[in-house]
MOPAC internal coordinates of N, CA, C and O (Angstrom, degrees):
PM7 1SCF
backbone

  N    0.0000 0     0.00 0     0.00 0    0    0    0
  C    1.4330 1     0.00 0     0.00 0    1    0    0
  C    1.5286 1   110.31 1     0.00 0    2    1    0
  O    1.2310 1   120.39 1   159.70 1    3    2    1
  N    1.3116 1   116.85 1   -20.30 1    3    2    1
  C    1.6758 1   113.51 1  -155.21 1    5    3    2
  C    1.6445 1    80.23 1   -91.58 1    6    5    3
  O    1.2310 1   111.64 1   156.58 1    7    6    5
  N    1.6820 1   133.35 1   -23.42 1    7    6    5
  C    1.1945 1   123.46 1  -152.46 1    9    7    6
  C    1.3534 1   104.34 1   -89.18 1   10    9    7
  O    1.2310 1   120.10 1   142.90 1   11   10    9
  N    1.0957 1   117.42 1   -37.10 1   11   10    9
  C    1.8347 1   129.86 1   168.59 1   13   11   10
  C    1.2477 1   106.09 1   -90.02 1   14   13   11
  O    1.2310 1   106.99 1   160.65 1   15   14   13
  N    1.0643 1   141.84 1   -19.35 1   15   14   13
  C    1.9039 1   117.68 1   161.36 1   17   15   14
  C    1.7128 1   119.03 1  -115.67 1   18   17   15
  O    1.2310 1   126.97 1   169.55 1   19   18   17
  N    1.5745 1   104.19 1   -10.45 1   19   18   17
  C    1.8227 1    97.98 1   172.44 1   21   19   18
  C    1.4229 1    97.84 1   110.40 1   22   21   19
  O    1.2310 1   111.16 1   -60.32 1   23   22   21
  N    0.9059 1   134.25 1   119.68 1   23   22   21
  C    1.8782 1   133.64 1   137.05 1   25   23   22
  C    1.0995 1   126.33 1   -22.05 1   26   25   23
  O    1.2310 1   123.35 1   151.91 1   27   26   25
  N    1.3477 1   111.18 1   -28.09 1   27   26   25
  C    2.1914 1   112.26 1   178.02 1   29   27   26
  C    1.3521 1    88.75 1   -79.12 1   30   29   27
  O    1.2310 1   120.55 1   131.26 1   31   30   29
  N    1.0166 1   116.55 1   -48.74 1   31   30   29
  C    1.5626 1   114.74 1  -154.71 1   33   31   30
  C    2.1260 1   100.32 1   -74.00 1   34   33   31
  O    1.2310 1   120.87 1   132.12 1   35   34   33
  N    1.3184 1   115.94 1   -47.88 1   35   34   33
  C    1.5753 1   111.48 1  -165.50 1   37   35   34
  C    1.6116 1   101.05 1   -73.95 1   38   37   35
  O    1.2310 1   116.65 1   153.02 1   39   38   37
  N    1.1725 1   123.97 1   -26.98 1   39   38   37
  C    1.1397 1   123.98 1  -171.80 1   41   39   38
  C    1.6071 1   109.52 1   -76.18 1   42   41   39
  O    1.2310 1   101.46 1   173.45 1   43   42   41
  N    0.4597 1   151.39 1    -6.55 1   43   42   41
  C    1.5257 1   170.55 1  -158.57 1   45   43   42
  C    1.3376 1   109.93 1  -145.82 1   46   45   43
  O    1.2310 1   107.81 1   166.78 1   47   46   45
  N    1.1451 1   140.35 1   -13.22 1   47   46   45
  C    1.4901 1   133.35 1   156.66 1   49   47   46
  C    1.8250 1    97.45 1   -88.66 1   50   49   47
  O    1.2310 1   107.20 1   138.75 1   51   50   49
  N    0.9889 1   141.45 1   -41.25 1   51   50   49
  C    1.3792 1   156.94 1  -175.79 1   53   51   50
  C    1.3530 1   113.74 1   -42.29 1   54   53   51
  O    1.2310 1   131.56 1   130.11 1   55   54   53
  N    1.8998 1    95.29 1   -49.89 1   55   54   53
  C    1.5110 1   110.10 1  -162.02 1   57   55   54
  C    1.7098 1    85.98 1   -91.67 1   58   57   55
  O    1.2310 1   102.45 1   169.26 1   59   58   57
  N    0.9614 1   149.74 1   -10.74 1   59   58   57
  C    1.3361 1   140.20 1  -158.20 1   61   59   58
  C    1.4248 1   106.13 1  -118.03 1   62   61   59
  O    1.2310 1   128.55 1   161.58 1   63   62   61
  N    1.3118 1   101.14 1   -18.42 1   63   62   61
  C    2.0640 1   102.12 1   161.67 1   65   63   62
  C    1.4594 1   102.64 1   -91.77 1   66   65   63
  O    1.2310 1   106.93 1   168.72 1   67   66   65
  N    1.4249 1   141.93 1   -11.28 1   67   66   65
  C    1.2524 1   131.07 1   154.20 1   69   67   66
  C    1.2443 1   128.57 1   -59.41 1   70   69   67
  O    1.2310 1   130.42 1   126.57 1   71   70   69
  N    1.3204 1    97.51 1   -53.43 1   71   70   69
  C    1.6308 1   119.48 1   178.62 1   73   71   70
  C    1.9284 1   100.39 1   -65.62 1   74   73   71
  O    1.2310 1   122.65 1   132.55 1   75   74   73
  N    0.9378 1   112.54 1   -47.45 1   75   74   73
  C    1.5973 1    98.13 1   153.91 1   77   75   74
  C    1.0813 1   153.96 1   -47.92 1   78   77   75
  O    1.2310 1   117.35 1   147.55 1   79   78   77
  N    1.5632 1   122.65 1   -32.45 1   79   78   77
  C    1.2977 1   142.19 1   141.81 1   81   79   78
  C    1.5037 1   115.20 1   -53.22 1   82   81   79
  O    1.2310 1   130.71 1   118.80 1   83   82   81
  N    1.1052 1    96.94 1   -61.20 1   83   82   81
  C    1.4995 1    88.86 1  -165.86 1   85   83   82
  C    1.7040 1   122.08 1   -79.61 1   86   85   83
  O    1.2310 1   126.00 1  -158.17 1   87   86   85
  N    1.7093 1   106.07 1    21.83 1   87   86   85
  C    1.2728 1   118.10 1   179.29 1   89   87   86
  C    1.7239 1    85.57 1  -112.66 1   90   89   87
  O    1.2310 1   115.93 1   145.64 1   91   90   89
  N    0.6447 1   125.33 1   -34.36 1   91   90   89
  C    1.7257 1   131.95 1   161.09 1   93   91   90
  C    1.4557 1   114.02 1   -48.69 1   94   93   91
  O    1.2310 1   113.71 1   122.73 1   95   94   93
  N    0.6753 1   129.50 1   -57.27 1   95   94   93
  C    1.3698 1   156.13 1   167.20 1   97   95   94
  C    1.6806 1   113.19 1   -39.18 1   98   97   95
  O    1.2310 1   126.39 1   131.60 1   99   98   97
  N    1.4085 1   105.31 1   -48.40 1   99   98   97
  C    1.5969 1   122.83 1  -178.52 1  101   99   98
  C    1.4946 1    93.74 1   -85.93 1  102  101   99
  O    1.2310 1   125.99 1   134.48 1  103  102  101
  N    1.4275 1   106.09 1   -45.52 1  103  102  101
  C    2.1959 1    92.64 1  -172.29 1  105  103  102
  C    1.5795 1   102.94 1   -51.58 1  106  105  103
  O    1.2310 1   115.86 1   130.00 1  107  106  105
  N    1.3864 1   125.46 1   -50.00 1  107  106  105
  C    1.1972 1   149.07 1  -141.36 1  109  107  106
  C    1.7259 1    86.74 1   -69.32 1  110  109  107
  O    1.2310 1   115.07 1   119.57 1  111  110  109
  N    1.4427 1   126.96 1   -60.43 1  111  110  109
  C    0.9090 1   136.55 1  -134.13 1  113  111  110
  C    1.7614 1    93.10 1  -106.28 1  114  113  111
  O    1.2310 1   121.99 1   163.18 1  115  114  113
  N    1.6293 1   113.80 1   -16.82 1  115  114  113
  C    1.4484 1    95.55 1   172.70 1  117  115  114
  C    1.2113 1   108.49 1   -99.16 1  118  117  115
  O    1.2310 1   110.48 1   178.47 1  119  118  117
  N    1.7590 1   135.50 1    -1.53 1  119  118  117
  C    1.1839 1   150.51 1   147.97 1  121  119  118
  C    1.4819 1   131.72 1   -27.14 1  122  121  119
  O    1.2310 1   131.84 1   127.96 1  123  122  121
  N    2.2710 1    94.75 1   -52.04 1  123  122  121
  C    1.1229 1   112.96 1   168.11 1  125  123  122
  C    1.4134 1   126.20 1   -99.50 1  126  125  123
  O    1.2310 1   114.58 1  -177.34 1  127  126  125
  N    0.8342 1   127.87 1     2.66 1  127  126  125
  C    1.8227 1   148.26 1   151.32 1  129  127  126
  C    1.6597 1    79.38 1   -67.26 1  130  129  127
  O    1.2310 1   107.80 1    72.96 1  131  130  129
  N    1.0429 1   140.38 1  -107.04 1  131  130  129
  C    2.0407 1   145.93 1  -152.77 1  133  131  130
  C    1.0602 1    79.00 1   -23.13 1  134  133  131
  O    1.2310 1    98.29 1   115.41 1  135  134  133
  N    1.2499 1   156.46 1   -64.59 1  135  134  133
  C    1.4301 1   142.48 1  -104.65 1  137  135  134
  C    1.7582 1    96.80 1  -101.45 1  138  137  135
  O    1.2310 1   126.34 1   136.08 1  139  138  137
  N    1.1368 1   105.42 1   -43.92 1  139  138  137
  C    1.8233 1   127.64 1  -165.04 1  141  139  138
  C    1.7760 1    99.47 1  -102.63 1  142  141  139
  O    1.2310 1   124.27 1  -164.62 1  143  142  141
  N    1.5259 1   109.40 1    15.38 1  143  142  141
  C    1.6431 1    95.23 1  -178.65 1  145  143  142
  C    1.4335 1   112.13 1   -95.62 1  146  145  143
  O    1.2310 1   110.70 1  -116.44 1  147  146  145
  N    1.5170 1   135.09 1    63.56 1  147  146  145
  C    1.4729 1   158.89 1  -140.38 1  149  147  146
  C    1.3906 1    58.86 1  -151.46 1  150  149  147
  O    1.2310 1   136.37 1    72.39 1  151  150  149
  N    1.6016 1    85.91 1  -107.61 1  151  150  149
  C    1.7283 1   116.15 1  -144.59 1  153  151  150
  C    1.2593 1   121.23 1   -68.45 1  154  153  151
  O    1.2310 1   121.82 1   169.39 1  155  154  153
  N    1.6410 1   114.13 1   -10.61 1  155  154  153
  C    1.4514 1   127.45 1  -160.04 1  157  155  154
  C    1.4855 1   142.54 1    61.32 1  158  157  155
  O    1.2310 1   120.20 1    33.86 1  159  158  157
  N    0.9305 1   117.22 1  -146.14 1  159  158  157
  C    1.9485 1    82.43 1   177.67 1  161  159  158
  C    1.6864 1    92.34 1  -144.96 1  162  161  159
  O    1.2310 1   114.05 1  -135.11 1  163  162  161
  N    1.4191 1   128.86 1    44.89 1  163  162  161
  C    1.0665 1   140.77 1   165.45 1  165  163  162
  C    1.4194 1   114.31 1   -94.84 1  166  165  163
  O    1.2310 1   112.00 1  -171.71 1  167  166  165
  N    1.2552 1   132.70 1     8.29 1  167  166  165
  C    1.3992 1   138.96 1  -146.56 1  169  167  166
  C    1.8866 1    86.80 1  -125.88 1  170  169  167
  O    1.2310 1   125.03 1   164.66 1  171  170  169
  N    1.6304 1   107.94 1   -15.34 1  171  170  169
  C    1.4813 1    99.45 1  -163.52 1  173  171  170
  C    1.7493 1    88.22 1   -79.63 1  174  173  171
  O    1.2310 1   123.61 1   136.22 1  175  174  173
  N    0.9366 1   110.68 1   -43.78 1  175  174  173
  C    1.8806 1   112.01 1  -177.53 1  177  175  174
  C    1.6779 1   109.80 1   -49.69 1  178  177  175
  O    1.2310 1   132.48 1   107.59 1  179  178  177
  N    1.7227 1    93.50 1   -72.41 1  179  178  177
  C    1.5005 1   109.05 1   170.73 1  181  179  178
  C    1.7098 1    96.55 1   139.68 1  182  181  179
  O    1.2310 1   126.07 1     3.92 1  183  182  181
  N    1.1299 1   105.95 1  -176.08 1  183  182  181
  C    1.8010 1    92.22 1   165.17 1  185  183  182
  C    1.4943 1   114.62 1  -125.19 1  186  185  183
  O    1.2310 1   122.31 1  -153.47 1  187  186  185
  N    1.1254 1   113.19 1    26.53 1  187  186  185
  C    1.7626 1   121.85 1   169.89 1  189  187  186
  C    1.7779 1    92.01 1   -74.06 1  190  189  187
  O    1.2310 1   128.48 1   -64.39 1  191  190  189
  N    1.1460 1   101.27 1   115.61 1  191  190  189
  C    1.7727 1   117.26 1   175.08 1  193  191  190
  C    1.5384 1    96.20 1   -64.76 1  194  193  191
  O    1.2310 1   125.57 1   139.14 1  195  194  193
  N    0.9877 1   106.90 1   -40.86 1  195  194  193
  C    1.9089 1    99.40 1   169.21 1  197  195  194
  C    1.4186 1   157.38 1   -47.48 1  198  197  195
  O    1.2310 1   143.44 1   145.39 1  199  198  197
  N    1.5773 1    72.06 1   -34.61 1  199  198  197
  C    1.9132 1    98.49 1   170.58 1  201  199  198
  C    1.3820 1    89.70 1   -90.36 1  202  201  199
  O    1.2310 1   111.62 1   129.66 1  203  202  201
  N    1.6002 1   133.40 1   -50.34 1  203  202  201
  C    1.1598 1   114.50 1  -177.20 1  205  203  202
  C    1.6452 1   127.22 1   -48.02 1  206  205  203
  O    1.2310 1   119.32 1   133.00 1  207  206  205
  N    1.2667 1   118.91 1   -47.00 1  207  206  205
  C    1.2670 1   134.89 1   150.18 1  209  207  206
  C    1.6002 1   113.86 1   -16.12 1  210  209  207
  O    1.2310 1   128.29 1    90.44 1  211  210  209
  N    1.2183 1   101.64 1   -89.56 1  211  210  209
  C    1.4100 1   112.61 1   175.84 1  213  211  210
  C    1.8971 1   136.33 1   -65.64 1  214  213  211
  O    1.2310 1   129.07 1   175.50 1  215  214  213
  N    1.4491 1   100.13 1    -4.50 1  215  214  213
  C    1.5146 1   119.04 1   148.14 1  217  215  214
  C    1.4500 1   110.84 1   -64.14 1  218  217  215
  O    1.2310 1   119.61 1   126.74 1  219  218  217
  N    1.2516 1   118.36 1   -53.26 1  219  218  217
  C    1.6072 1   124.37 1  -131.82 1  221  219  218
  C    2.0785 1    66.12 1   -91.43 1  222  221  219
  O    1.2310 1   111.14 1   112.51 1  223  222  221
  N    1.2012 1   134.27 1   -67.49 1  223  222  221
  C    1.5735 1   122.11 1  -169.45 1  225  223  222
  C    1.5899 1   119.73 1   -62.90 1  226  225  223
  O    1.2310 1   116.36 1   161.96 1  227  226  225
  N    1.5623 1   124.52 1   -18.04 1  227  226  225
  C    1.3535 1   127.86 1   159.85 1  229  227  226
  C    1.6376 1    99.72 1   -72.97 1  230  229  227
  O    1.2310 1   110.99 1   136.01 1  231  230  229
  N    1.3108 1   134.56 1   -43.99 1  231  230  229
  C    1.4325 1   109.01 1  -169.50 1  233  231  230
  C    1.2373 1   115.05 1   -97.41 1  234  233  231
  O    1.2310 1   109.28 1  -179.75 1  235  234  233
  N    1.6320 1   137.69 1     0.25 1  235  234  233
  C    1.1353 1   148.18 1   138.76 1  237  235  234
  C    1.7157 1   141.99 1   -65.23 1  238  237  235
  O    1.2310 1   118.97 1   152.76 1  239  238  237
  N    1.1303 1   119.57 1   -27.24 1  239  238  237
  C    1.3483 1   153.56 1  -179.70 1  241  239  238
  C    2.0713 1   103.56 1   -66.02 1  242  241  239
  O    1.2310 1   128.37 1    98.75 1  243  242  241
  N    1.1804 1   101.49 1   -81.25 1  243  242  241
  C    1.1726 1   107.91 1  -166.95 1  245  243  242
  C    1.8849 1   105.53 1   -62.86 1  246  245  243
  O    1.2310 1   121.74 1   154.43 1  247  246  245
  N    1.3558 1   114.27 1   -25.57 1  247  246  245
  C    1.7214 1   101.58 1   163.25 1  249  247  246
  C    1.2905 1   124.82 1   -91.15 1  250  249  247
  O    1.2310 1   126.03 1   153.11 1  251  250  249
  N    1.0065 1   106.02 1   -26.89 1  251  250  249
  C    1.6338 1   106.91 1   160.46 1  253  251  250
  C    1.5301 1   105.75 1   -63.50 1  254  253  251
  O    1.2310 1   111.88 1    87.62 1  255  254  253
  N    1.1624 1   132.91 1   -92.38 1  255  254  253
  C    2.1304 1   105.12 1   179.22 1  257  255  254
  C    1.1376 1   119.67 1   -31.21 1  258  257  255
  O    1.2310 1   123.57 1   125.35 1  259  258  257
  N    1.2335 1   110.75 1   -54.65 1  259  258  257
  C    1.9105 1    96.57 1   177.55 1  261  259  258
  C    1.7245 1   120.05 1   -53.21 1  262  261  259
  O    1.2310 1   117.21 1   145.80 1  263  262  261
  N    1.4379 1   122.91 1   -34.20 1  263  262  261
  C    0.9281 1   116.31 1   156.09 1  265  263  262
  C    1.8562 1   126.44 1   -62.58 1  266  265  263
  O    1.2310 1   124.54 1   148.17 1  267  266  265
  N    1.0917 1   108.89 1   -31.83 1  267  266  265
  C    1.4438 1   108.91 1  -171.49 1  269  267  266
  C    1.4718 1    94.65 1   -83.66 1  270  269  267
  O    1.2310 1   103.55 1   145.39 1  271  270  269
  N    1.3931 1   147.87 1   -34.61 1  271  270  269
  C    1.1495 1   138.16 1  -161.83 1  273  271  270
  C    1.2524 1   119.79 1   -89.73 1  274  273  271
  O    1.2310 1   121.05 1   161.60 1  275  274  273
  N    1.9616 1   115.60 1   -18.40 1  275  274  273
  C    1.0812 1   124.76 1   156.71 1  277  275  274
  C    1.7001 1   146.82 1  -108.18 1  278  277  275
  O    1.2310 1   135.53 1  -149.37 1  279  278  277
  N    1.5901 1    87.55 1    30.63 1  279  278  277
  C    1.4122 1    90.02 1  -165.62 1  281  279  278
  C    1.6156 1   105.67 1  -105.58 1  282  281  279
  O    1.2310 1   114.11 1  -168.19 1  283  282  281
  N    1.4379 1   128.76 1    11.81 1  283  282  281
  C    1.5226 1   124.26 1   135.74 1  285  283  282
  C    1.5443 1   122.50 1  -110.39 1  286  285  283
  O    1.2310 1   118.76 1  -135.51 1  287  286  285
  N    1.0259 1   119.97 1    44.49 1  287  286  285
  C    1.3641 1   137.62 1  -179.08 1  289  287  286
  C    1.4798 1   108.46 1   -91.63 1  290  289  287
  O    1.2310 1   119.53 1   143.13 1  291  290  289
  N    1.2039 1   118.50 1   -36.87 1  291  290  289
  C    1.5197 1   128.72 1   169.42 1  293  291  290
  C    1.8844 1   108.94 1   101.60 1  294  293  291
  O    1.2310 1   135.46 1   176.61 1  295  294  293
  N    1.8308 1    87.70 1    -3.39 1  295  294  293
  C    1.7538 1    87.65 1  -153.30 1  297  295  294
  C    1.7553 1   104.15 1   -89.85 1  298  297  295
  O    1.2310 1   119.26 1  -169.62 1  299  298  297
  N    1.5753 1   119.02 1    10.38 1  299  298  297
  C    1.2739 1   125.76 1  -144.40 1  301  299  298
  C    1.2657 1   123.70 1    45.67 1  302  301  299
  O    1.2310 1   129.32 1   -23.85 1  303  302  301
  N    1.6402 1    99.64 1   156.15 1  303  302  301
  C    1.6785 1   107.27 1   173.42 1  305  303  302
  C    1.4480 1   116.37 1   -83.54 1  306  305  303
  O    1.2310 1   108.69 1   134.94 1  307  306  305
  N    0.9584 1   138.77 1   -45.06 1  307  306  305
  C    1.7125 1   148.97 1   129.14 1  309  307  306
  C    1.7942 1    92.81 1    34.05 1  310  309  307
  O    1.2310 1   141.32 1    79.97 1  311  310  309
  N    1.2646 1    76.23 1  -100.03 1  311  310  309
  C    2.0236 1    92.28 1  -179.21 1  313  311  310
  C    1.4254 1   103.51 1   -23.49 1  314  313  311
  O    1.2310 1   123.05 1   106.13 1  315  314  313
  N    1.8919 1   111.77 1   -73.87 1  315  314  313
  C    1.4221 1   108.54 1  -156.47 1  317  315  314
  C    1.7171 1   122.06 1   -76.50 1  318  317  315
  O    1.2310 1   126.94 1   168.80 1  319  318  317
  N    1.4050 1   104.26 1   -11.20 1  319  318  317
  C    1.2650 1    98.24 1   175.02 1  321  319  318
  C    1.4136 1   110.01 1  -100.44 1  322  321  319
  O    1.2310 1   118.58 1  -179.80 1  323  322  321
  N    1.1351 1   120.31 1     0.20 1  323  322  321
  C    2.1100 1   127.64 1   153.64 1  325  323  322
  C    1.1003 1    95.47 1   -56.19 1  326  325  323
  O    1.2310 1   109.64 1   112.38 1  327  326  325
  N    1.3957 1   137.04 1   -67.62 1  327  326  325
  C    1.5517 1   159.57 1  -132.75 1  329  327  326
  C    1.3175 1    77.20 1   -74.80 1  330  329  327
  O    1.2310 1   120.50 1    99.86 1  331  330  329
  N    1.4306 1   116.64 1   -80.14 1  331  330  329
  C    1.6487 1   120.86 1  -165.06 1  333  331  330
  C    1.8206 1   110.67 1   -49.02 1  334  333  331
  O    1.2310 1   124.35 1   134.54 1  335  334  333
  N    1.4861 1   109.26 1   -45.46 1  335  334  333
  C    1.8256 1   104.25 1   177.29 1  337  335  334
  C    1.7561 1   103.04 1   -51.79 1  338  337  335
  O    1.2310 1   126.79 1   128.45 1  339  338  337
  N    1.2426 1   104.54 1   -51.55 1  339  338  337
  C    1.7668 1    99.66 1  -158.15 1  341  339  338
  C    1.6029 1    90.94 1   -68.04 1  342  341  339
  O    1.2310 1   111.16 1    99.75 1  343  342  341
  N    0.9087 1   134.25 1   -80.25 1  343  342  341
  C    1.7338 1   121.12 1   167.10 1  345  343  342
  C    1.5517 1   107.08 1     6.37 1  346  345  343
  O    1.2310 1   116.26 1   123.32 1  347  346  345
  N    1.3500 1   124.72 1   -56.68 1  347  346  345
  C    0.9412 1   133.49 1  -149.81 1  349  347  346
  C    1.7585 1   113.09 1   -76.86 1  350  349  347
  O    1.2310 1   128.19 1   127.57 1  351  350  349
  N    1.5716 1   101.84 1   -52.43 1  351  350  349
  C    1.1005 1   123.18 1   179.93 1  353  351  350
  C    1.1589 1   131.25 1   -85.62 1  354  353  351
  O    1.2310 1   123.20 1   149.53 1  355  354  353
  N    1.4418 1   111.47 1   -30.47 1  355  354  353
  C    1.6035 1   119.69 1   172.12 1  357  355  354
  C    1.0127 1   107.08 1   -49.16 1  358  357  355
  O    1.2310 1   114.53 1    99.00 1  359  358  357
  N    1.3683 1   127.96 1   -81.00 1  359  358  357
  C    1.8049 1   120.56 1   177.07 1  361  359  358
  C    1.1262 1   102.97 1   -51.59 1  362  361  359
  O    1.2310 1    88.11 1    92.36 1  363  362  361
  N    1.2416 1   168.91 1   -87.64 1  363  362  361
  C    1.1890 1   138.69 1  -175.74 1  365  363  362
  C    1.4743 1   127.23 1   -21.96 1  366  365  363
  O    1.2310 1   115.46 1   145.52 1  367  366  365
  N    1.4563 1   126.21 1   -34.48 1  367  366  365
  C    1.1911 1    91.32 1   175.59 1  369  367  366
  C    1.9354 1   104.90 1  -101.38 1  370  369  367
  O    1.2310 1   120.77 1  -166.26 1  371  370  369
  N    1.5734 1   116.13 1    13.74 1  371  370  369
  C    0.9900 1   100.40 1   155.50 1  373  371  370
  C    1.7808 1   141.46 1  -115.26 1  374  373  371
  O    1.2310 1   135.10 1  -147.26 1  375  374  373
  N    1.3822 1    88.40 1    32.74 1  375  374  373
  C    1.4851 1   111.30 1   156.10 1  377  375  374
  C    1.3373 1   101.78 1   -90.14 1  378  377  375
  O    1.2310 1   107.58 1   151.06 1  379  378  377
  N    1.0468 1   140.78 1   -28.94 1  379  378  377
  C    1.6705 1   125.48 1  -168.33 1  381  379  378
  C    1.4531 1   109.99 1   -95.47 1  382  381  379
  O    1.2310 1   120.10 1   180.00 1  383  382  381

């Protein structure tokens, strides 16, 4: 793409379909905050400081080693911690 339209030009169309999403992303998400602003959306965790605890080290834990175990490998961390999200999420989204 950069060879038939230029680097000034893709790089800047690139950053402006990001910046698009992720303004998408905020409608979406202050949409669903309106929706839960009763109860708030602290109720999705729970308020046992425990589970909170042990969220915050189940969803921290496993990228931090994957990062530490692959960062002289030469192969980037990129790859293995994708590898590790989709792991992550696939069954998640096929429990739902």
């Amino acid at each position: 793409m950069c060879q038939r339209m230029g680097a000034r030009l893709v790089w800047p169309m690139s950053n402006f379909i990001v910046f698009a999403r992720m303004a998408g992303t905020v409608i979406i998400s202050l949409v669903s905050v309106n929706k839960y602003i009763t109860e708030g959306i602290q109720h999705a965790i729970g308020e046992n400081r425990a589970i909170k605890i042990a969220s915050l080290i189940t969803y921290s834990i496993p990228f931090s080693i994957t990062a530490d175990l692959t960062a002289d490998t030469g192969g980037g961390q990129g790859l293995a911690i994708g590898v590790l999200n989709l792991a992550i999420v696939i069954p998640q989204s096929a429990h739902t």
